[in-house]
KETORMAR-575831 format. One record per atom (N, C-alpha, C, O): y, x negated, z negated. Coordinates in pm, whole numbers, plus 50000, padded with zeros to 5 digits. Each point is the difference from the previous one (the first is absolute). Example, Ala and Ser with C-alpha at 12.3 -4.5 7.8 and 13.67 -1.06 7.14 Angstrom:
<atoms>
494314868149220;501195008950000;501204991050000;499984989649934;501075013950138;501194991849994;501095007749927;501114994949983;
</atoms>
This chain:
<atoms>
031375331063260;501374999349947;500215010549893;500724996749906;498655018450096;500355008249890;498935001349952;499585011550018;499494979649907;499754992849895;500594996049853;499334995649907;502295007250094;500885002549947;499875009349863;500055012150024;499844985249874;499985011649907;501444993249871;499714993649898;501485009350135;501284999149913;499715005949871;500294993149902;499175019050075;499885008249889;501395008750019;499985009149918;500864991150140;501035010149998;499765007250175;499334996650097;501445012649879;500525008550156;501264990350054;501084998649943;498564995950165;501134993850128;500185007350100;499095000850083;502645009249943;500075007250086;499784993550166;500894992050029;498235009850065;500184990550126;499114988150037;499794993550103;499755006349764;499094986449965;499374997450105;500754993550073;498225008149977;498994998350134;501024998050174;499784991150083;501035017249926;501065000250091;500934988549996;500204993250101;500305004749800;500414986349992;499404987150009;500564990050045;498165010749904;499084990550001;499924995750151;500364988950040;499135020850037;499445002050131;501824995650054;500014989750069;500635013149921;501044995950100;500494981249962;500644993650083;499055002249823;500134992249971;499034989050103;500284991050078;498285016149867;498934990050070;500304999950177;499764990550074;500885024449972;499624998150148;501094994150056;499884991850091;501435012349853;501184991550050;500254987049956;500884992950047;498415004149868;500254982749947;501015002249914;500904992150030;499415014749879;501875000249970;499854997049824;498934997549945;501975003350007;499845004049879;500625015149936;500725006050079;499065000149794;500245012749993;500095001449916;499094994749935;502065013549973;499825001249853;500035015949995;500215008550087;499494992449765;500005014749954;500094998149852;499504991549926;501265018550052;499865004649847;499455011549936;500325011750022;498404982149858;499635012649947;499834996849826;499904989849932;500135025850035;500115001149827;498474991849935;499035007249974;500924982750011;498314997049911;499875007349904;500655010449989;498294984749905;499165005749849;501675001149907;501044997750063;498985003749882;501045006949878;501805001750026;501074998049942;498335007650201;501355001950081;501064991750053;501175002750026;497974983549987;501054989350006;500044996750186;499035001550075;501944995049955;500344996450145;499664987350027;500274990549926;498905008450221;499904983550067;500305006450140;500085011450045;500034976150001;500085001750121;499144990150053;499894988749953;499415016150157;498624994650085;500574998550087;500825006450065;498414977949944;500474991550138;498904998050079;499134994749931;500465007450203;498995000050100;500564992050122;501004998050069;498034999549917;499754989650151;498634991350012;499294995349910;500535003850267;499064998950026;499324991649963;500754991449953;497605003650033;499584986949929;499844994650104;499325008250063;500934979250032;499294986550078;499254994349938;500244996149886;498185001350203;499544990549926;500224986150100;500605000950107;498764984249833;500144993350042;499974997150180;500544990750060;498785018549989;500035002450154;501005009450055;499865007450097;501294991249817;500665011950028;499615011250038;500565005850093;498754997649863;499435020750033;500425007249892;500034994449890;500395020350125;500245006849900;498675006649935;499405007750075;500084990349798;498795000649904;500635014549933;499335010250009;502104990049920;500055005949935;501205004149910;500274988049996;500295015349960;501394998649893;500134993149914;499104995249932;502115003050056;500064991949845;501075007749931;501064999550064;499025010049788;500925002149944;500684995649850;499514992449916;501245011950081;500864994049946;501395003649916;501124998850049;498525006849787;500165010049914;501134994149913;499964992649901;501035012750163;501584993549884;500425014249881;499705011750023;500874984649880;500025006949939;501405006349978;500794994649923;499495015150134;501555003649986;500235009949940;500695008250061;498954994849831;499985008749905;501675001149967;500695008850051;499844981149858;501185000449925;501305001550155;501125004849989;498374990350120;501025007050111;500035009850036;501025005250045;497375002849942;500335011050066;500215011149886;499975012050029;500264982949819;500445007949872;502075002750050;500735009950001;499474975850033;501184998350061;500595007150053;501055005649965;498034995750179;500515006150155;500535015749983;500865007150051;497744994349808;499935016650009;501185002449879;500415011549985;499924981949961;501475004349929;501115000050068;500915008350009;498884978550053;501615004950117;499895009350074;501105004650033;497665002950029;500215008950077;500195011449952;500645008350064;498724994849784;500435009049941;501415004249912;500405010149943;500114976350079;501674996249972;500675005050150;500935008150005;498564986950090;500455001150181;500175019449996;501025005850035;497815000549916;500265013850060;500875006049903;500735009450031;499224983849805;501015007349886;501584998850085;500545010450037;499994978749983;500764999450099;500875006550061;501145004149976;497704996350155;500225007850066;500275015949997;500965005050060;498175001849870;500685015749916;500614993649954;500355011749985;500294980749966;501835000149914;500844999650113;501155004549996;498274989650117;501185001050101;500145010950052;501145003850026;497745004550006;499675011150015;501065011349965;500915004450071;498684999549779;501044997149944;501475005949993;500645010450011;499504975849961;501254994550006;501135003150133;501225001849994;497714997950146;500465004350109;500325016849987;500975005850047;497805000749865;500375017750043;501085004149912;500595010750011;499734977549876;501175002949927;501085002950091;500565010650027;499634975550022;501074993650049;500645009250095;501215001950018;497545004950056;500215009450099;500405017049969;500505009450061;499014988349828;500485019549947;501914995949904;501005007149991;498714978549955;501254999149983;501155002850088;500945007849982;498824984350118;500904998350171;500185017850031;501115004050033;497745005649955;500005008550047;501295009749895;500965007150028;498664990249900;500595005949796;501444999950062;500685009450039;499654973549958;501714998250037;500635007150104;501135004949997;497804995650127;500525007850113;500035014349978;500915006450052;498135000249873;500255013149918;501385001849942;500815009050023;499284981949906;501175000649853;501315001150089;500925007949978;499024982850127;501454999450074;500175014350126;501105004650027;498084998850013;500105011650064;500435012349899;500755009650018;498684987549902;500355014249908;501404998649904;500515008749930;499854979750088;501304998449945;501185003850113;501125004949989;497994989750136;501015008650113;500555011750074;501065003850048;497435000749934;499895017350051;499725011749847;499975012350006;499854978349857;499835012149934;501055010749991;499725012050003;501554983249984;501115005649953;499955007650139;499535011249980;500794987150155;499835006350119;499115013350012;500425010850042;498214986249911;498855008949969;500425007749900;499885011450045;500514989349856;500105003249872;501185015750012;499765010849945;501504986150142;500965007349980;499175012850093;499865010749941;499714988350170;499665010550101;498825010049935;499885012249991;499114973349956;499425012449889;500015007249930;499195009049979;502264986749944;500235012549874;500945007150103;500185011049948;500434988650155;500565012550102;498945009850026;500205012249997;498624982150029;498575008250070;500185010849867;500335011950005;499284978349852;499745009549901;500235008849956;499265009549974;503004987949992;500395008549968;500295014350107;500165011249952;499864985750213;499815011250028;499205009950007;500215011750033;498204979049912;498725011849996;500865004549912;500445010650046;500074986949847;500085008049873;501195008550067;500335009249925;500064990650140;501555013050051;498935006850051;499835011649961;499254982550136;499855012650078;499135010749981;499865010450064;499234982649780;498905015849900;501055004449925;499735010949949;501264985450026;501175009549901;500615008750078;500275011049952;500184985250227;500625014350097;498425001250000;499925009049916;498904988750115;499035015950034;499875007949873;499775011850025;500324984949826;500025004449911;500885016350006;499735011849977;501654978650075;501225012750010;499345007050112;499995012149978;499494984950124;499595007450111;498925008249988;499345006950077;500654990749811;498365010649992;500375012749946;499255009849999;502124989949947;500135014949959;500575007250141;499945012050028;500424981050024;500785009450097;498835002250154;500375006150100;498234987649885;499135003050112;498884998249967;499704995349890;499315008650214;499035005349931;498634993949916;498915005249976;501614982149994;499094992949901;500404985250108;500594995650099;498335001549759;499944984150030;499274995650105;499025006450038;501424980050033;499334994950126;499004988849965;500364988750033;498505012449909;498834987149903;500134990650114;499784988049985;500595017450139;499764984650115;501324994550002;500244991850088;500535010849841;501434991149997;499674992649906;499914987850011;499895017949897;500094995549862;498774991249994;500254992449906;498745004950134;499144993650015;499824986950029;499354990949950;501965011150216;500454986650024;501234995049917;500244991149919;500225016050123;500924989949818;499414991449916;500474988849983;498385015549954;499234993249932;499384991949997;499734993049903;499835006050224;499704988250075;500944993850014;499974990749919;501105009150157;501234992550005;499574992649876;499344989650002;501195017849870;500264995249844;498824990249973;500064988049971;498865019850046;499324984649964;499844991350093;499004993749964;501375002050135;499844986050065;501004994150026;500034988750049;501285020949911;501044990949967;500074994649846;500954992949970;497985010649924;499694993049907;499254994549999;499784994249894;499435004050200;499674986649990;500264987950019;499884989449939;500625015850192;500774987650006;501394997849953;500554993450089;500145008449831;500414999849870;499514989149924;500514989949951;498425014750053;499144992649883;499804985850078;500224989849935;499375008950207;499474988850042;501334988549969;499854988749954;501655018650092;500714993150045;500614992249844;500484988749990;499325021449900;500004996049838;499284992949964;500374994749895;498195000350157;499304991449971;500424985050056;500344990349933;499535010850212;501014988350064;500934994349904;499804990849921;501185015950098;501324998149882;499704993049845;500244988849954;499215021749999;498734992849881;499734984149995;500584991249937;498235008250162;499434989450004;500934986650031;499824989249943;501245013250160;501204991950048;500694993449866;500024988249964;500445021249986;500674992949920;499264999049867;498895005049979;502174985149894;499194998449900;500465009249896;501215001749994;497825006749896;500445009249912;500674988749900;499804988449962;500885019550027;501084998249845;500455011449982;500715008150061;498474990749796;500145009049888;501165001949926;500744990449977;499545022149980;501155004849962;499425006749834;499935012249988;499814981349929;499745003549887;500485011049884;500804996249914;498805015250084;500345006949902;498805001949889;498864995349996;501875013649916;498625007849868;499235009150070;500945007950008;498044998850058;499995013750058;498765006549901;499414994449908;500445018750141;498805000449936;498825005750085;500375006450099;498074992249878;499294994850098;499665016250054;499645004950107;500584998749799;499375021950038;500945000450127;499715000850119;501704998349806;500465002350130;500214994650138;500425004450107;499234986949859;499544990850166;499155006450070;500225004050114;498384997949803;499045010850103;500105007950001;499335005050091;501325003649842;500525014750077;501254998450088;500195009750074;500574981949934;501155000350089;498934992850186;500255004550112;498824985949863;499324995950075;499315012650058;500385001650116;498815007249847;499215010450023;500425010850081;499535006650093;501904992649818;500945012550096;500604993150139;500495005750098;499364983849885;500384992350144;499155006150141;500485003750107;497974995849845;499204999250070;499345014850024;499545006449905;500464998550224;499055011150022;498554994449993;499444990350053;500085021949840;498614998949981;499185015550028;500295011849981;498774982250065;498965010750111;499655009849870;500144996349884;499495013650146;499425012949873;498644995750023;499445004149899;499694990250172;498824997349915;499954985249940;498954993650002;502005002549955;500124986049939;500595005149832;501185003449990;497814996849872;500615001149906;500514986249915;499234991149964;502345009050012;500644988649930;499785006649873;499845011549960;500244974049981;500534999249786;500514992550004;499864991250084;501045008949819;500334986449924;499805001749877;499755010949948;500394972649965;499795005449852;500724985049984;499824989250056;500975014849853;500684984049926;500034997349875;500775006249928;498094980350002;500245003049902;500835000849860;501204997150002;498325005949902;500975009249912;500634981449934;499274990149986;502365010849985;500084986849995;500334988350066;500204988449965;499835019950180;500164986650077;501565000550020;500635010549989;500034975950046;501014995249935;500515006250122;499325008550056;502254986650008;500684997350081;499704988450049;499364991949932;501035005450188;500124989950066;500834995750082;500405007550088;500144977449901;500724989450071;499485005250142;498775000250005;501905004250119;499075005250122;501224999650101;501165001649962;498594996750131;500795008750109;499445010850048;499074997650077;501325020149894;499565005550043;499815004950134;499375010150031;501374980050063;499735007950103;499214993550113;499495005750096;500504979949869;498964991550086;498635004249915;498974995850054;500855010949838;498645004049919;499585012750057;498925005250031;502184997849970;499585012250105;499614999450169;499715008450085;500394983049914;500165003050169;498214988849955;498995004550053;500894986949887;498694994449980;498915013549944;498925002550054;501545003349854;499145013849986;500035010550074;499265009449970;501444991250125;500075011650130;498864990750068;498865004549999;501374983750057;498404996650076;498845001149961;499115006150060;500724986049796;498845006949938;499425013850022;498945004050049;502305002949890;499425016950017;499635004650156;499225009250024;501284984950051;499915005450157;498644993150053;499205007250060;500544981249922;498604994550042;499015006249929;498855000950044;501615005249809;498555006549956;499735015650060;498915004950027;502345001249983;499905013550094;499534995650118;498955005550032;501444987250038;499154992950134;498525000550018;499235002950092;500684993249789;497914997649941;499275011450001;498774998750005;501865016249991;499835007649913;499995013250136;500405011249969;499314987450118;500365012150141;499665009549960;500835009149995;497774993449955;499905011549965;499845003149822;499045005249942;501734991850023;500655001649866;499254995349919;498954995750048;501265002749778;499534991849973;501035001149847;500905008249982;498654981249921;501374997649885;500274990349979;499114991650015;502235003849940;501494985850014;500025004949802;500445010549955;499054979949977;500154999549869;500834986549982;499404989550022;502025010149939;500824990749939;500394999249888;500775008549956;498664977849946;500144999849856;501024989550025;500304994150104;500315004849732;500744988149973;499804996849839;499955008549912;499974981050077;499414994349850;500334987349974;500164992150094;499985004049779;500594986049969;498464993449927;499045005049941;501364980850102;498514991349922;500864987650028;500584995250097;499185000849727;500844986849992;501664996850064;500915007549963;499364982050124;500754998950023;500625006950141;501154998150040;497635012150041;500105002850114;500465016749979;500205006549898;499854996350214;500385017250028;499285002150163;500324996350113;498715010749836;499255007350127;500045013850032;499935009849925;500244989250238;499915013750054;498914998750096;499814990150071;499245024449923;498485000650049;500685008650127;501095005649987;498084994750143;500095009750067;498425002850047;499664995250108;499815008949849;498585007750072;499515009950077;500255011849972;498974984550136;500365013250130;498254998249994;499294990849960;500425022050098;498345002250013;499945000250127;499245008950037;501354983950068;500114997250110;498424990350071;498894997949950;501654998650171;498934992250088;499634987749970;499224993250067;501425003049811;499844983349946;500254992750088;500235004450113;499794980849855;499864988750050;498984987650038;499444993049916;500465006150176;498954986650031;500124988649997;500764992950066;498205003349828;500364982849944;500844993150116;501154996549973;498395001650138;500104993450081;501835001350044;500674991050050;499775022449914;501195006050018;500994996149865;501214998050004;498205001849916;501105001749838;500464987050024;501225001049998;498424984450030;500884993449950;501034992450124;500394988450008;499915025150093;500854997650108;501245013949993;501045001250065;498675003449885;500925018549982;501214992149944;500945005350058;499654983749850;501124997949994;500614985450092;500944993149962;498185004450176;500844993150068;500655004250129;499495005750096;501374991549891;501575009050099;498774994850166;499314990250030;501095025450042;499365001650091;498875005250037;499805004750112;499324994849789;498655002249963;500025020649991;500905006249943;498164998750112;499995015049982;498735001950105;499554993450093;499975023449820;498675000750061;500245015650065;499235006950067;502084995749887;500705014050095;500115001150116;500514990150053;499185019350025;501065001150153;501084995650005;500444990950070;500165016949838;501655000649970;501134992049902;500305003949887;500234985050176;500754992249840;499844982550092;499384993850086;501345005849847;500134983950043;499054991649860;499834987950019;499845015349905;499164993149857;500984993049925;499534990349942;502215012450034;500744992949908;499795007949884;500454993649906;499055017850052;500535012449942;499664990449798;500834997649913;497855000050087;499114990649914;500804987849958;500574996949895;499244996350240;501314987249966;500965001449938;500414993149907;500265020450159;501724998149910;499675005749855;500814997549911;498035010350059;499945000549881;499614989149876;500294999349881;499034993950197;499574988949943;501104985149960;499894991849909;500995009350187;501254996650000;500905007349883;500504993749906;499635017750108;501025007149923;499554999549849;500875001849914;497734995850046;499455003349851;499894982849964;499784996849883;500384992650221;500224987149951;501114996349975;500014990649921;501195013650121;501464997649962;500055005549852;500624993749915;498855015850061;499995005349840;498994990549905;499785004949889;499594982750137;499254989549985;498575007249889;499514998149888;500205016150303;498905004249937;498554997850086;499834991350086;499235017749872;498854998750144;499705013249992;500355009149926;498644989550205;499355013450056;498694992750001;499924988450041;498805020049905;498734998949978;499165011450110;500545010250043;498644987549976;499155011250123;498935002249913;499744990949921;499525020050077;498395001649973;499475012350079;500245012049983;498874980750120;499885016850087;498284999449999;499424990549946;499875020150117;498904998650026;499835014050122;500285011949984;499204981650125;499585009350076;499655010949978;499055001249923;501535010250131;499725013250000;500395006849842;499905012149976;500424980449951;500335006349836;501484995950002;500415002349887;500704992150197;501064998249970;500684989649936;499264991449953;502135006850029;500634985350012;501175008449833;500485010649961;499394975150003;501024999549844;501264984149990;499904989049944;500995016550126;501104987950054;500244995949790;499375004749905;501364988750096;500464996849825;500994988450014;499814988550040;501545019049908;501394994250058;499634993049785;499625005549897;500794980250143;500044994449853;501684996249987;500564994450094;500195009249780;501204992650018;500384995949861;499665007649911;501184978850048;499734996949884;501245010049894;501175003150021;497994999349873;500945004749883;501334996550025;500785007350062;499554978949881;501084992249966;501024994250143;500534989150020;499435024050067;500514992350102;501855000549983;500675009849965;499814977250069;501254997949994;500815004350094;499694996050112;501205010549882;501335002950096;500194989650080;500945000050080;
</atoms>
């Protein structure tokens, strides 16, 4: 019986053969022939005229153009399926988004007032040790310490509960002339920055005013600046240019920070997404949000271990 010489490889060939001859049955299989074309082999047992089994008989159809077929729909079947895929993890960070958006429309304002109570009394209570320090015998670094603590984690979350808020609702822009120097220095002074972190700015010579809202630009360039100090733990330099080309107006931010991983850059502006301990991952989003209402973009270019260069684009000619 394997006497047989096809000229191609048949996965099973002999095994099939043999189950064919001993069970009486018939049996098919499919294999690739000479110039990659598909048949399918048909087996079954041979009778001869005394009815005894002698041997096989097969039997070579050619299903080439079906199984060119089969393998497009299936490769249509799994495209598909990742769209539903998908389509489902959309559907589901959406659902999650709305249930975000509506909680924070409920409790931000709630959250919001107690925090700036927290704040403004840190700030009373280093102005009495201030007065108290003349009248005893120095300062207490473990008061004042926690205060500070206080201060920053009631800014942060600050910040978390501003992002919520952010993301919830939709920006509308409030259009004025501004001018762009002073945006990043009014942005800069916003932000505590570490002494081993050296800032610049440089704007260049020429560059116009701009149609802007300054204060959703700001609060989009306060994240910028804060994710690149983020990058940057043990210090490092935040170089921010601004320059006109053609019809656009760009601002650079470059940090010699921890960079980014391919695998990471083209998820950093979807809401939720974060590779921090700390933060819910809107911070990106709402910026990305806030620099599209100005019908601009944000560009990434990072590279591991050499640091990340965000690039806010916004057009010249933008209308009130």
């Amino acid at each position: 019986i394997f006497d047989i010489n096809l000229g191609f490889q048949v996965p099973d060939f002999e095994e099939t053969i043999n189950e064919a001859v001993d069970n009486v049955v018939s049996k098919e299989i499919e294999a690739k022939g000479p110039q990659g074309r598909w048949f399918l082999i048909r087996v079954g047992p041979y009778r001869t005229t005394d009815n005894k089994i002698e041997g096989a008989v097969l039997a070579f159809v050619d299903i080439d153009r079906l199984k060119r077929v089969e393998e497009k729909l299936m490769a249509r079947s799994e495209h598909l399926e990742d769209l539903v895929e998908e389509r489902t993890r959309m559907l589901s960070n959406t659902t999650r988004l709305a249930a975000i958006g509506e909680t924070a429309g409920m409790v931000g304002h709630d959250l919001r007032n107690p925090l700036q109570t927290i704040i403004n009394t840190i700030h009373l209570a280093k102005e009495a040790m201030k007065v108290n320090e003349a009248s005893t015998s120095g300062k207490d670094f473990r008061v004042e310490s926690a205060l500070e603590t206080i201060r920053e984690q009631a800014d942060f979350m600050n910040k978390i509960v501003s992002d919520l808020q952010d993301y919830a609702k939709q920006a509308r822009p409030t259009f004025v002339e501004y001018d762009m120097q002073r945006l990043i220095n009014d942005t800069l002074s916003s932000i505590p920055v570490p002494k081993a972190v050296d800032v610049s700015s440089s704007v260049e010579t020429g560059f116009p005013k701009l149609n802007v809202d300054p204060s959703l630009l700001r609060r989009a360039f306060a994240n910028i600046i804060t994710n690149a100090l983020q990058a940057m733990p043990d210090g490092g330099k935040l170089r921010i240019r601004a320059w006109t080309s053609e019809k656009l107006a760009a601002v650079s931010f470059q940090d010699t920070g921890i960079g980014i991983a391919e695998d990471v850059k083209a998820k950093i502006f979807s809401p939720l997404f974060t590779t921090k301990e700390k933060g819910v991952g809107l911070g990106l989003a709402v910026t990305k949000r806030l620099i599209e209402s100005h019908k601009g973009d944000i560009k990434v270019f990072s590279k591991v271990g050499e640091g990340t260069t965000l690039t806010v684009e916004l057009p010249l000619d933008l209308k009130r």
